[in-house]
N, C-alpha and C positions, 0 to 999 in steps of 0.2 A: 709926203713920205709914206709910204705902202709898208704897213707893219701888220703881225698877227700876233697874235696874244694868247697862247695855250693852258689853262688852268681846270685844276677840278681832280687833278690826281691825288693820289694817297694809299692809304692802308687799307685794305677793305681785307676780309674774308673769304674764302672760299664758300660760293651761290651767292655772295650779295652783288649790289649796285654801287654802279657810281654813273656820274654824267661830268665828259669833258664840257670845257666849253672854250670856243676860239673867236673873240674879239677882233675885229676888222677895222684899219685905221686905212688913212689915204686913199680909199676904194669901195665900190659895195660890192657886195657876190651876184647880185645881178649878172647872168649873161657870162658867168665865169666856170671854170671848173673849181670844183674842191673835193678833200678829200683827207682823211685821218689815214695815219701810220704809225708803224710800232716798230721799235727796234730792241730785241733782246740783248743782252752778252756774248759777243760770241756770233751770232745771229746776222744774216741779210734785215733789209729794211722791208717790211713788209708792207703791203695796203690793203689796208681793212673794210674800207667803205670812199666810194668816190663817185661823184656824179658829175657830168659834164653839160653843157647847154647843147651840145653838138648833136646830141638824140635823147637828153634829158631820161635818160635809165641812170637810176641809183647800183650799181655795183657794190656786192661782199663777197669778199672772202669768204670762201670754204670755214673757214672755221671761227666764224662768228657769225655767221647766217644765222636770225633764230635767236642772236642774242642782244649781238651791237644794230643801235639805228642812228641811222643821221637824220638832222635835222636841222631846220635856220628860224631864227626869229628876225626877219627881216627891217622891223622897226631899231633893231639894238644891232643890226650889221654882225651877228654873230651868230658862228655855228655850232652845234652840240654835238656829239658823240654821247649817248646812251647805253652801257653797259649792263649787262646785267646775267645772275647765273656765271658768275667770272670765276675761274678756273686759277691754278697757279702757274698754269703754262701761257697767263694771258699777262704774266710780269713782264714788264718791259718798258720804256720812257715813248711814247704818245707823244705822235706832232701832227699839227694840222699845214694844208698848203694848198695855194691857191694858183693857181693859170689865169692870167689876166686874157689872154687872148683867146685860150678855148681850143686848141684846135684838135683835140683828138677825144675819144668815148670814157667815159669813166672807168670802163673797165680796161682801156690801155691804161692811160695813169698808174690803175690800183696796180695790174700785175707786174706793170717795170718795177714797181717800187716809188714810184714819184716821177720817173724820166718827166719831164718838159711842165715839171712843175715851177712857175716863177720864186716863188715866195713859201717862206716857209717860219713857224713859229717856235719859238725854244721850247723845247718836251719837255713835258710835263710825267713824270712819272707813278705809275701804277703798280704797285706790290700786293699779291693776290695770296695769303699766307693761307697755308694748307690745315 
């Protein structure tokens, strides 16, 4: 049973840190795509950071290039999202999601918004108070 697990949000600051992180059950990220998203109030679903096996380039967004990094600890099957310098325009509920199959670049992923993402984790929310 293919589950993801999104935790690590909360209350931060404006310029500090946080790190998501997305737990990986039924699957490894081996050979997959993934990729963190945000969705504000109001707001499209955005994509922040997304990498694919298909030409293994990490994709950001315009507007946390510089701030957000991905990254996997592949012994714990889990991915991070790295925040940092966070803005109050960066509130929003954060989910992580995975393509079992792979088949397009991380930066299609990131820019549909998720299009042909399988899998996806319950958001985790991030409030960045000014």
């Amino acid at each position: 049973d293919v589950q993801l697990q999104a935790s690590g949000g909360g209350l931060v600051q404006a310029g500090g840190s946080l790190r998501l992180s997305c737990a990986a059950s039924g699957f490894t990220f081996d050979d997959r795509a993934i990729g963190w998203f945000r969705q504000a109030p109001g707001k499209e679903r955005e994509g922040l950071s997304c990498i694919s096996s298909i030409d293994g380039r990490t994709y950001y967004a315009d507007s946390v290039k510089g701030r957000f990094a991905i990254s996997s600890d592949n012994a714990k099957n889990t991915v991070y999202l790295s925040m940092h310098s966070l803005k109050p325009e960066d509130t929003a509920v954060y989910y992580c999601a995975v393509a079992i199959a792979g088949y397009y670049s991380g930066s299609y992923y990131c820019e549909t918004g998720g299009d042909g993402m399988d899998y996806w984790g319950e958001g985790t929310l991030v409030t960045v108070s000014s």
